[in-house]
N, C-alpha and C positions, 0 to 999 in steps of 0.2 A: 504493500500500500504506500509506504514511504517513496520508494523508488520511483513509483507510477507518478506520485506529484510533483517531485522534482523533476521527471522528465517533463510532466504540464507543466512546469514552471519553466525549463528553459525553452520551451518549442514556443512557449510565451512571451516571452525578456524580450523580444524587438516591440512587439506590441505593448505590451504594460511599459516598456521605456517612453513610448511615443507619447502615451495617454499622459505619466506621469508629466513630460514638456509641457503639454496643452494644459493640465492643471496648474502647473507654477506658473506659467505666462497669463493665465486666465484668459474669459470670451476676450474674440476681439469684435473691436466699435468696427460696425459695421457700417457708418453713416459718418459724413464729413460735420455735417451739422451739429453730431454730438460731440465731436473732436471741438469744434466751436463754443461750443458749450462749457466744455472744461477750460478752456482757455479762458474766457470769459472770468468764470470761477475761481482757479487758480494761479492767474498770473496776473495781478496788480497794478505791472508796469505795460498798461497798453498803451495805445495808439489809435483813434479814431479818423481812420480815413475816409474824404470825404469820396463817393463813385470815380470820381472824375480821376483823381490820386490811384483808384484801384486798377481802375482800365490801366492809367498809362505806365505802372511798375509790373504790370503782366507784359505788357507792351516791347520795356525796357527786355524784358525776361526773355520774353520771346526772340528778339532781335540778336541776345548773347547765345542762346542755342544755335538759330541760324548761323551766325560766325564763325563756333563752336563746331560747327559740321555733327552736332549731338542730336538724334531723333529724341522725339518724347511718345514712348510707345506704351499706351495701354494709361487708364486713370493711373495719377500720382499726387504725391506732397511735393512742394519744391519751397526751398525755401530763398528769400530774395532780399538782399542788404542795400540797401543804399550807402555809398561810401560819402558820399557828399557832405562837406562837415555843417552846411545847413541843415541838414537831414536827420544822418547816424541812426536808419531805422532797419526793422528785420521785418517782411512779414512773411507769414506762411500762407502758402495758397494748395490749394487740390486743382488739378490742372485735368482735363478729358478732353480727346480730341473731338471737333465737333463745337465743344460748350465751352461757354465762357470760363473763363478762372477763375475761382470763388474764394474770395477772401476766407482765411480762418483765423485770421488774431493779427497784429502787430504791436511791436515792443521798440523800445531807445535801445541801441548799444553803443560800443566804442568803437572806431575801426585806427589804423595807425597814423599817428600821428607826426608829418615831418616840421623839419629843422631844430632836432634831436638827435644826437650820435646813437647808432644803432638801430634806428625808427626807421622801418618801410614805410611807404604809401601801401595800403591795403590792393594785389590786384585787382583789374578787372577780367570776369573770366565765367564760365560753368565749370564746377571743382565735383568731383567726382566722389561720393564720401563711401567707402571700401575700406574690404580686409584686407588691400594693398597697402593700406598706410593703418595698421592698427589704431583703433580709441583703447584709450587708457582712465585709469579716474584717478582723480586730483587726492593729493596725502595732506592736504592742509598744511604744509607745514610755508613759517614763513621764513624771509630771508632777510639780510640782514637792517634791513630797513621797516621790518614786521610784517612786509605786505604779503599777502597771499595769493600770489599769479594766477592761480588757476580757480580759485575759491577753496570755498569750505573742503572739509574730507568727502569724499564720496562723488563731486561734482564730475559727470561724464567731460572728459575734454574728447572733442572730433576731430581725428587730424585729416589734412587732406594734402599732407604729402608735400613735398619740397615743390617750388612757386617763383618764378624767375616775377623779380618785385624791383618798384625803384628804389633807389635809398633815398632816405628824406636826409641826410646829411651831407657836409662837406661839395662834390664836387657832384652830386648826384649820379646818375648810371645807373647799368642793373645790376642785381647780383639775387641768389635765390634764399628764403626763407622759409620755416616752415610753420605752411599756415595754416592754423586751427580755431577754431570756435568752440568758449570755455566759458565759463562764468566768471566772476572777476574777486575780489577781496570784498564783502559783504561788508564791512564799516568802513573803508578808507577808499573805496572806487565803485560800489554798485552806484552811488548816491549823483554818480557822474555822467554815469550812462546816457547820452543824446550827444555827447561830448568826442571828439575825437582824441583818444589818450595811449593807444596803445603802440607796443615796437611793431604791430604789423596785421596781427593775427584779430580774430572779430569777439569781443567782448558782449554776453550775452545774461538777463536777469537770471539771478538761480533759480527763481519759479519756474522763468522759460524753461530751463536747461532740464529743471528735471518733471518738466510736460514732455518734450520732445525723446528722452528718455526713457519714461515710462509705458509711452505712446508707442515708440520705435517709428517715429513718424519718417526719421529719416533711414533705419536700417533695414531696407529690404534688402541687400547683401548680407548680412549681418543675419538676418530672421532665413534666410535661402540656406545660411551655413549652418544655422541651429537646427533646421529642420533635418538636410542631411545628415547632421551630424548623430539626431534623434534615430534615424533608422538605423545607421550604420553602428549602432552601441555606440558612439564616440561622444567626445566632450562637447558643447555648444562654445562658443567665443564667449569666455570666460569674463568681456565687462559687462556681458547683458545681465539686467537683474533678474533674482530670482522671480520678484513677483510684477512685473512688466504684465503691460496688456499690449500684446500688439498690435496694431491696428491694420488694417483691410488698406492697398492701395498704399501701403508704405512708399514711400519715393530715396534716391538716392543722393541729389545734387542740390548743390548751394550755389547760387548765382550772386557774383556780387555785379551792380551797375554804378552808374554816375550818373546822376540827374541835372548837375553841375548848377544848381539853383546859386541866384543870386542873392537870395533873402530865405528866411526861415519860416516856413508853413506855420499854420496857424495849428495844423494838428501833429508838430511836431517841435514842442516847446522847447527853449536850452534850460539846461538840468540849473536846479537853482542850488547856490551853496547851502550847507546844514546849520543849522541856526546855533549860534554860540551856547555852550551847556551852561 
């Protein structure tokens, strides 16, 4: 009798492996709208754009894929920065072809800051977010001026791989950096964010960071490797969290543009200083 269950148990093990994945990742949101919805709820530091703003940053979006020679096949998430230091916004769109690009949220971030030694200009580009340049998460520890680069302990940082960037320094020219989107030091720099402050890479709220995380909004490469990796008895990519909900339509790419505004939108305020304690 013993022997018989252990053999149903291992003629089983790919299956009860599989199931187990699906129960620690939980349902996934099956609807963009509810993806909206938690954004809404969960991330504080929005952005209220007006139509007019929506059309023309899908616009923008659209234009860096064609240049890009990158297809957008099949619904996705894409996410879209404006590097413009009137600007410094992220938002996240669901994109189908056919249909219009439906806003899901927007936030302030930092992008890089020149005429600073060691500062890039943030590229313009579609960056590709892959297990070719692994994510890693942030140890909170700070350095020697307290600050914490990456954020808090646990904050997803997204790398997207070494980035042929201008220098914002000295004699200017290019050289390459590696650019990621990370949350930022939670007392000494989130409070900055609409701001352009960074050496290069895209500075982002921790709500956002761990919306887009939990969501897997942006790892459908990532969620494609867990999956295989579910059949095959193997390990999943070890930063995904345990209790993540993945979502339907996950997308890969981050687009950064340049809207090159002369003046500061009215739905895209500069971050004001913290009021003396």
């Amino acid at each position: 009798m013993k022997q018989t269950a252990q053999r149903l148990f291992f003629a089983l093990r790919p299956a009860l492996f599989v199931l187990a994945s699906l129960a620690c990742a939980g349902t996934a949101v099956a609807q963009p709208a509810e993806l909206s919805v938690a954004y809404r709820e969960q991330v504080p530091q929005r952005l209220d754009l007006p139509p007019d703003a929506v059309l023309h940053y899908a616009e923008l979006a659209r234009e860096q894929f064609q240049r890009a020679g990158v297809p957008l096949l099949g619904s996705q998430y894409v996410a879209v920065v404006d590097r413009s230091p009137q600007v410094q916004a992220i938002l996240v769109y669901w994109v189908a072809l056919g249909e219009p690009a439906l806003l899901i949220g927007a936030s302030p971030v930092s992008t890089g800051r020149v005429g600073q030694f060691d500062h890039f200009e943030t590229p313009l580009g579609v960056f590709d977010h892959s297990l070719s340049n692994p994510d890693f998460r942030a140890e909170g520890t700070r350095n020697e001026f307290g600050f914490r680069g990456y954020g808090a302990k646990g904050m997803r940082v997204y790398d997207l791989g070494w980035q042929k960037a201008r220098r914002g320094w000295g004699k200017g020219g290019d050289s390459t950096m590696r650019l990621q989107m990370h949350a930022t030091d939670p007392v000494l720099a989130e409070h900055k964010l609409g701001s352009v402050q960074s050496k290069g890479c895209i500075r982002i709220p921790a709500a956002l960071n761990r919306l887009l995380d939990h969501f897997g909004v942006l790892d459908a490469d990532y969620e494609t490797a867990a999956s295989a990796s579910a059949l095959a008895e193997g390990t999943p990519p070890w930063v995904l969290a345990q209790d993540r909900r993945p979502i339907s339509d996950a997308g890969r790419y981050l687009v950064v543009v340049d809207s090159q505004r002369d003046t500061r939108p009215d739905w895209s305020p500069a971050p004001l200083p913290l009021p003396l304690p």
